[in-house]
C-alpha positions in Angstrom: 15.5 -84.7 7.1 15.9 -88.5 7.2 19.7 -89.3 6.5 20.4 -92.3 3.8 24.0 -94.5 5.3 25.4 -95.2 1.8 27.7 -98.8 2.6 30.3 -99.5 0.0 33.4 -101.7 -0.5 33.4 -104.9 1.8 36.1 -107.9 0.5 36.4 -109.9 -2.6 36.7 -109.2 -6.0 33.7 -107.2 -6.6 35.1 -104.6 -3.9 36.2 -101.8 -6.8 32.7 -102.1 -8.6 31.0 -101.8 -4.9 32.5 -98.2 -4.2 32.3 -97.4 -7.8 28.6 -97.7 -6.7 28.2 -96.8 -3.6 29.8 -93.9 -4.8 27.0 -93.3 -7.7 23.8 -94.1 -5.2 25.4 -91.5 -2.5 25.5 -89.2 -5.5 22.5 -89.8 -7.0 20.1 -89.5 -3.4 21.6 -86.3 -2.5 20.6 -85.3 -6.1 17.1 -86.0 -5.4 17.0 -83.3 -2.3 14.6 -85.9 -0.3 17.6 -86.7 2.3 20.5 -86.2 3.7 23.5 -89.1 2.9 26.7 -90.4 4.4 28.8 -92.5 2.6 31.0 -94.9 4.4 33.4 -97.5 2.8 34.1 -100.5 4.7 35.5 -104.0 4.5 33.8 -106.2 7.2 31.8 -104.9 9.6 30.7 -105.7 13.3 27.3 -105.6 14.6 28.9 -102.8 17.3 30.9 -101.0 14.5 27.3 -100.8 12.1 25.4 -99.3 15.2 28.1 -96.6 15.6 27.5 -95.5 12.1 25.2 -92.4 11.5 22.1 -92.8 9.5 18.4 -93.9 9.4 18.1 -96.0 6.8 21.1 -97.8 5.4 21.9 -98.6 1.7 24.4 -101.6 1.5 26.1 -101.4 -2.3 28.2 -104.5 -1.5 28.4 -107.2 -3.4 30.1 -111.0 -3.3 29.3 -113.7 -0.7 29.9 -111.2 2.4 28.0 -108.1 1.3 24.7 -109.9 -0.1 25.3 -113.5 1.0 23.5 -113.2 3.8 26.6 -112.4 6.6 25.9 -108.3 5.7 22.3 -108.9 5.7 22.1 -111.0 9.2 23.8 -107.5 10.5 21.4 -105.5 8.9 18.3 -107.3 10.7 20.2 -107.0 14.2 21.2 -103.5 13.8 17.5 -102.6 13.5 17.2 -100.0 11.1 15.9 -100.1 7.5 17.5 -100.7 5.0 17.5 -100.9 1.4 17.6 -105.1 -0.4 16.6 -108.5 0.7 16.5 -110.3 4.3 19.3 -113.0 4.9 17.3 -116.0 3.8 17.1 -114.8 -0.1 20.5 -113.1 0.1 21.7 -116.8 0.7 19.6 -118.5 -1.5 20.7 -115.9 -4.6 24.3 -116.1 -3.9 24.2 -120.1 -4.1 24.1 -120.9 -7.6 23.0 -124.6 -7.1 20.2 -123.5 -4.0 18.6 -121.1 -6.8 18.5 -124.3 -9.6 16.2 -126.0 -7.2 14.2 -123.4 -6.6 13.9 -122.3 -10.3 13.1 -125.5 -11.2 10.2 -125.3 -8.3 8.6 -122.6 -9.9 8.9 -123.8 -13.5 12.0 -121.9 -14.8 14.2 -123.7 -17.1 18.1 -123.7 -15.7 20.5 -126.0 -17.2 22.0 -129.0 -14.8 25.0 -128.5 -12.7 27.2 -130.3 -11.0 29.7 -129.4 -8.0 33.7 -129.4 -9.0 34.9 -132.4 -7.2 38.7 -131.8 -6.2 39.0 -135.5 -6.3 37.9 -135.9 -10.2 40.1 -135.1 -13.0 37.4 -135.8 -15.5 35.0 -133.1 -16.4 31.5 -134.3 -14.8 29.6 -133.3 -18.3 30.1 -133.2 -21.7 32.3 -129.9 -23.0 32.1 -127.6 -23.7 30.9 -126.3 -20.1 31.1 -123.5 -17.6 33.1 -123.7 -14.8 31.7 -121.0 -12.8 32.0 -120.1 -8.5 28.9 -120.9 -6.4 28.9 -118.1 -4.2 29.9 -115.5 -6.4 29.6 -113.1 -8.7 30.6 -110.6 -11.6 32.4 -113.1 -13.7 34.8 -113.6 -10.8 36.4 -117.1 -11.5 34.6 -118.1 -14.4 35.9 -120.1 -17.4 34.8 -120.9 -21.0 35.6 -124.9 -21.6 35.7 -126.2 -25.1 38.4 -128.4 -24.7 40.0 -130.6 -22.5 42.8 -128.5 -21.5 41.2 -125.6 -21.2 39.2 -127.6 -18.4 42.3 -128.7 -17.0 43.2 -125.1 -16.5 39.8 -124.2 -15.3 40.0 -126.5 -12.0 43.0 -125.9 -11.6 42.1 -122.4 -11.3 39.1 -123.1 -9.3 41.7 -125.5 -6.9 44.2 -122.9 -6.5 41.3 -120.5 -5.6 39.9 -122.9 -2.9 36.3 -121.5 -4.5 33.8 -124.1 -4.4 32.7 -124.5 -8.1 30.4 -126.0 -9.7 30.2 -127.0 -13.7 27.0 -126.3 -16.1 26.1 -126.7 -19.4 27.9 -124.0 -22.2 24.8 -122.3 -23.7 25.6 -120.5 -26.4 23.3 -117.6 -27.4 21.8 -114.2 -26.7 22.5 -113.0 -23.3 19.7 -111.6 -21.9 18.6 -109.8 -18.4 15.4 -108.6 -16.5 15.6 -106.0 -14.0 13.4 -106.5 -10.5 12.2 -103.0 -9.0 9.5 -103.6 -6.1 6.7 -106.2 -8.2 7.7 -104.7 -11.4 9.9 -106.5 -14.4 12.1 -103.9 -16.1 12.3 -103.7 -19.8 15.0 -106.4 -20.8 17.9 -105.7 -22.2 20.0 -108.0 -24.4 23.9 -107.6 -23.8 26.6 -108.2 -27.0 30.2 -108.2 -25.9 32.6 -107.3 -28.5 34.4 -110.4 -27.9 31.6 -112.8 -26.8 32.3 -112.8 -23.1 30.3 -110.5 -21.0 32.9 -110.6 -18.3 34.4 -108.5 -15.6 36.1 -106.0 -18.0 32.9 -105.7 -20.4 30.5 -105.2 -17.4 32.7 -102.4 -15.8 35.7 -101.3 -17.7 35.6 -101.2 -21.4 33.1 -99.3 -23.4 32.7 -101.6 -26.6 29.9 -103.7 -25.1 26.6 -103.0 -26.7 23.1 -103.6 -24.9 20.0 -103.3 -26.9 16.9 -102.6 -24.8 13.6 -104.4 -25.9 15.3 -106.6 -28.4 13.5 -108.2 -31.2 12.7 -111.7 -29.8 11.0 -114.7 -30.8 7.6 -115.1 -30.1 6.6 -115.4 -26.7 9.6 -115.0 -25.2 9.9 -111.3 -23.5 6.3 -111.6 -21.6 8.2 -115.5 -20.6 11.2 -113.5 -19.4 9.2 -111.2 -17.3 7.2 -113.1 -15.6 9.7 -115.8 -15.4 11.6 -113.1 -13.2 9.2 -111.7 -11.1 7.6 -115.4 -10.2 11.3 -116.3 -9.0 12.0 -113.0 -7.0 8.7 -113.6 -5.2 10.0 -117.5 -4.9 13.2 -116.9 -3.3 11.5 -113.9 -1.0 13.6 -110.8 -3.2 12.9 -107.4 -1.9 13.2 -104.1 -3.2 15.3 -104.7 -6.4 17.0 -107.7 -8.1 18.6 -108.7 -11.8 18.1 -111.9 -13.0 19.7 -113.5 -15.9 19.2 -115.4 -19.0 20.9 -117.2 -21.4 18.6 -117.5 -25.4 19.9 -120.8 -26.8 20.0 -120.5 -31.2 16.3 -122.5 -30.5 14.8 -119.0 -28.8 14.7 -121.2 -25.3 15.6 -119.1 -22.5 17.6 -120.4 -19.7 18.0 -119.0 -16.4 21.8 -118.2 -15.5 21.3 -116.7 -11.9 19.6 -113.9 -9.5 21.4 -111.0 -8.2 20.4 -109.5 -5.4 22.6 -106.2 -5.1 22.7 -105.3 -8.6 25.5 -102.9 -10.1 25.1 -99.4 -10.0 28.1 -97.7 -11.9 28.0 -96.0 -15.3 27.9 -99.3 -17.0 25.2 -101.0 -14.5 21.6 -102.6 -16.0 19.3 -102.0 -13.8 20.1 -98.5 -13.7 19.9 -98.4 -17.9 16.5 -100.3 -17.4 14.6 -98.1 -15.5 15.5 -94.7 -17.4 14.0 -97.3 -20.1 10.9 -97.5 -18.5 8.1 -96.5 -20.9 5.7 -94.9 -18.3 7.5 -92.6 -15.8 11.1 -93.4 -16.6 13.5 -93.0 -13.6 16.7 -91.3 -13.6 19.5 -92.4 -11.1 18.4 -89.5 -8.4 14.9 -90.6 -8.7 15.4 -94.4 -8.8 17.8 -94.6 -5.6 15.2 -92.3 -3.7 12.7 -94.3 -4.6 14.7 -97.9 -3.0 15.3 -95.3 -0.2 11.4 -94.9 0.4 11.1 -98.7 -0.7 12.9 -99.7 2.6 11.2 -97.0 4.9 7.4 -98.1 3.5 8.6 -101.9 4.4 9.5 -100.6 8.3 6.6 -98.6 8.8 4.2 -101.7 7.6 6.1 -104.1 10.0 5.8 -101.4 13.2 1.9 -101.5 12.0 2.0 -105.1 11.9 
């Protein structure tokens, strides 16, 4: 029986919500009796130290600049074997916020303007209220809510202290909204209501007061917009296998794009998980959703040995 290497951990911030998940997937493919699975949690990784690792196909749950920036994903490709998630070039050009803008904008999908936090400028580059947000990285990690000038005093110092490169967008306040990628389908969307505004770290993983409403009432328009709006920038930035992309609804019913993950969560509280037991034909289970990114990544390697 093929044996699934289920990767979890790596460095950063994100590292609790990556075993978390790795934890879930390794459950949830040995669930589906189609494979065998070891689960392995790391921090970095050599090339040497992956190709010592048992497996056939490898599932990397790792999130943040490291674990699907492009640096896990280079060792992926020179290890050999498949693997579940995108190549190095779209891991990269996911993880930098400003890289995606231009490429959204490419393929006609509306993101606000941004502009880099310059250490050298005191003054906020746009008018408040803003975000000031890392570039390359994720889960709400680093991010502030400016409305005033102090609190964006406190923001960049923050984001100095941190030696993150930041940059600074737009405040768009609003429905949150996101779009599950599985393979060259668009998931149903789901709209996300914090209990205290802020989808952040704690409301994605830790509390259980945040409420997500799947197939929300929207204006007209808008949901076929979202989903083809998300598939047209996966296929863009060269997304394989699975993606989340996100959305900000300004009170006009405009939708704006707020970024493209690559390695989406996948603990109790994850999206793209909720999504596809959403689905309205053939809904999909953890057991049978992991399997299927499993098989995903296996179909991809057999049609480049044929090629």
């Amino acid at each position: 029986m093929t044996t699934a290497l289920v990767l979890g951990g790596g460095i950063g911030g994100e590292r609790d919500v990556s075993i978390a998940g790795a934890t879930a997937v390794a459950d949830a493919i040995a669930a589906s009796g189609r494979f065998e699975v070891e689960k392995r949690i790391v921090e970095t990784l050599t090339r040497e130290q992956l190709r010592a690792l048992p497996g056939d196909v490898i599932v990397p749950i790792l999130h943040g600049a490291w674990g699907e920036g492009g640096p896990m994903q280079d060792l992926l490709v020179a290890d050999g074997r498949p693997y579940v998630g995108s190549g190095p070039r779209a891991a990269r050009l996911s993880m930098d916020k400003i890289a995606l803008k231009f490429i959204a904008q490419q393929c006609r999908v509306r993101t606000a303007v941004a502009a880099v936090l310059d250490e050298n400028d005191s003054v906020c580059p746009l008018s408040l209220p803003v975000v000031v947000k890392p570039i390359r990285d994720g889960s709400t990690v680093g991010l502030h809510i400016c409305r005033t000038v102090d609190e964006w005093r406190a923001a960049r110092a923050d984001s100095l202290r941190s030696e993150r490169t930041c940059m600074v967008e737009p405040l768009i306040d609003g429905r949150e909204l996101t779009v599950g990628v599985l393979g060259d389908e668009a998931l149903p969307i789901i709209e996300i209501i914090p209990a205290d505004g802020l989808y952040d770290y704690e409301a994605k993983y830790t509390r259980n007061d945040t409420t997500y409403l799947i197939n929300p009432e929207l204006p007209a328009g808008v949901a076929p917009q979202l989903l083809e709006d998300s598939l047209r920038l996966a296929r863009q930035v060269g997304v394989r296998h699975l993606a989340r992309v996100d959305y900000m609804l300004d009170r006009s019913g405009t939708p704006w794009l707020l970024e493209l993950n690559t390695m989406p969560g996948f603990t109790d509280h994850s999206l793209v998980p909720m999504a596809a037991r959403a689905r309205t034909n053939d809904p999909l289970e953890m057991p049978e959703l992991c399997a299927r990114l499993v098989e995903m990544a296996l179909a991809d390697a057999r049609q480049e040995v044929r090629v």
